[in-house]
C-alpha positions as CSV (number, residue, x, y, z in Angstrom):
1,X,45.9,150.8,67.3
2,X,46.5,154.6,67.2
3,X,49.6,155.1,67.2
4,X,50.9,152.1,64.7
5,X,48.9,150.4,62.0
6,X,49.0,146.1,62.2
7,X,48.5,145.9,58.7
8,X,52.1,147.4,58.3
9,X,53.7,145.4,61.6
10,X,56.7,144.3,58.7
11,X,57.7,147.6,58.1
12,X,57.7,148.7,62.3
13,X,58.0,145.8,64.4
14,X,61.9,145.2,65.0
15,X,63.4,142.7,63.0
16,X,64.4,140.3,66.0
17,X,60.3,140.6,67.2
18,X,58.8,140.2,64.0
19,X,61.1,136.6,63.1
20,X,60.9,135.5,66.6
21,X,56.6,135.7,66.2
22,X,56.8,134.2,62.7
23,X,59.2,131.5,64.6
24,X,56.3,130.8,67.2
25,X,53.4,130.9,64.5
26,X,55.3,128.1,62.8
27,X,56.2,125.6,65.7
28,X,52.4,126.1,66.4
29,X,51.8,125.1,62.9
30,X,49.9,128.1,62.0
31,X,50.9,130.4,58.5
32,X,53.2,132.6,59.0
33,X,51.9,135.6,57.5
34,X,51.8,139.1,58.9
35,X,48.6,139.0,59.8
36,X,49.0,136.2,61.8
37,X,52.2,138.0,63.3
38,X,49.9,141.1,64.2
39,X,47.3,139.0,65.9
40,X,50.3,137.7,68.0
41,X,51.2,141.0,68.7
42,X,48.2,142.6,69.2
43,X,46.7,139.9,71.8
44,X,50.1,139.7,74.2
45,X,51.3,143.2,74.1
46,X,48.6,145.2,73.0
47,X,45.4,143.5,75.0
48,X,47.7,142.5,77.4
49,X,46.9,138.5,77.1
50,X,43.6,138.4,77.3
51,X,40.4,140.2,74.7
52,X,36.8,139.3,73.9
53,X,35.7,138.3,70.9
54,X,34.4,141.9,70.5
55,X,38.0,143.4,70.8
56,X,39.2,141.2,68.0
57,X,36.7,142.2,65.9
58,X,37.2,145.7,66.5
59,X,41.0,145.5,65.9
60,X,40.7,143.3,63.1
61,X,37.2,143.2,61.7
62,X,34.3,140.8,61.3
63,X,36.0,138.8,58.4
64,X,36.9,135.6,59.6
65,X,36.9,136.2,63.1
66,X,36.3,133.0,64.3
67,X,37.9,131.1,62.1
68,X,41.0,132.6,62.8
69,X,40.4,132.2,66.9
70,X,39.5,128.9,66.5
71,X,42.2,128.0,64.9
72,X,45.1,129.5,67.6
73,X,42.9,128.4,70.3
74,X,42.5,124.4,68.4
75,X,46.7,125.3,68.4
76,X,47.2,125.9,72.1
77,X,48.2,130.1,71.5
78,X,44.9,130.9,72.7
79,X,42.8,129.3,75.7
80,X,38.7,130.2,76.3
81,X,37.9,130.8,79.4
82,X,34.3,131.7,80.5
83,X,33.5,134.7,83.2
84,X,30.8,137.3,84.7
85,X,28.7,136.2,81.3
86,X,31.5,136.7,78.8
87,X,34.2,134.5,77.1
88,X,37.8,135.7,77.2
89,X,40.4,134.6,75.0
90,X,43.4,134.1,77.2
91,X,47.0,133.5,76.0
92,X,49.0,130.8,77.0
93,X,51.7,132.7,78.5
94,X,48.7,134.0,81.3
95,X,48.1,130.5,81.8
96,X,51.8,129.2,82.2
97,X,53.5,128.9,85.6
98,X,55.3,131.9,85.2
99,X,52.1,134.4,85.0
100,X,51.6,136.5,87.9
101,X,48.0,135.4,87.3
102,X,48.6,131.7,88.4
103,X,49.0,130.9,92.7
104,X,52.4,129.4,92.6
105,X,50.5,127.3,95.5
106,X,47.8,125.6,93.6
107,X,48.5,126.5,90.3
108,X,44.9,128.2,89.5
109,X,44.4,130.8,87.3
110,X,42.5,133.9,88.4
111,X,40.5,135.3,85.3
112,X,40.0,138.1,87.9
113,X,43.3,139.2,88.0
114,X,44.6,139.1,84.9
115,X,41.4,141.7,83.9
116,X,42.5,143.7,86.4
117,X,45.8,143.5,85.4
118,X,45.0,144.4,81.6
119,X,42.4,147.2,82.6
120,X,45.1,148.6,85.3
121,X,47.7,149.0,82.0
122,X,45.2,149.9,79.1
């Protein structure tokens, strides 16, 4: 990120934001250390809920990377999903009922959109 460094998300992200990830981290039974918080961060409001394994590594380097995916996606925060040759990480809020990237008819998920979406906002 340009305009705010992850590795300091303690010292930026509001209070309320930073507990109420750190909250979510632990009912998903994953450490609750900033780090982890940024990750949160980072893949719902920065990538917009869904990244390649490429964007993590970017963001957050090479160290660990899929350990650390593995682990949110073997905790139900993250979701794989395969398209046009690539693997997305999805989060679970795209997936819920309440994403505007799920047919309130049929309840599929349209990878499709949900790009779009992202690419339309970054």
């Amino acid at each position: 990120m340009t305009s705010q460094n992850l590795s300091t998300i303690q010292d930026w992200l509001p209070a309320m934001n930073y507990y109420g990830y750190r909250q979510r981290l632990e009912t998903l039974g994953i450490p609750k250390t900033a780090h982890r918080v940024s990750i949160f961060y980072w893949a719902e409001e920065v990538m917009k809920h869904c990244f390649t394994i490429e964007d993590y590594i970017q963001e957050f380097s090479e160290t660990n990377a899929h350990r650390d995916l593995r682990q949110l996606v073997n905790a139900g925060f993250l979701t794989k999903v395969w398209h046009d040759n690539t693997i997305y990480y999805v989060t679970h809020f795209a997936l819920s009922p309440q994403s505007p990237c799920v047919c309130s008819h049929c309840g599929d998920f349209s990878i499709k959109k949900l790009i779009k979406l992202r690419n339309k906002n970054v």
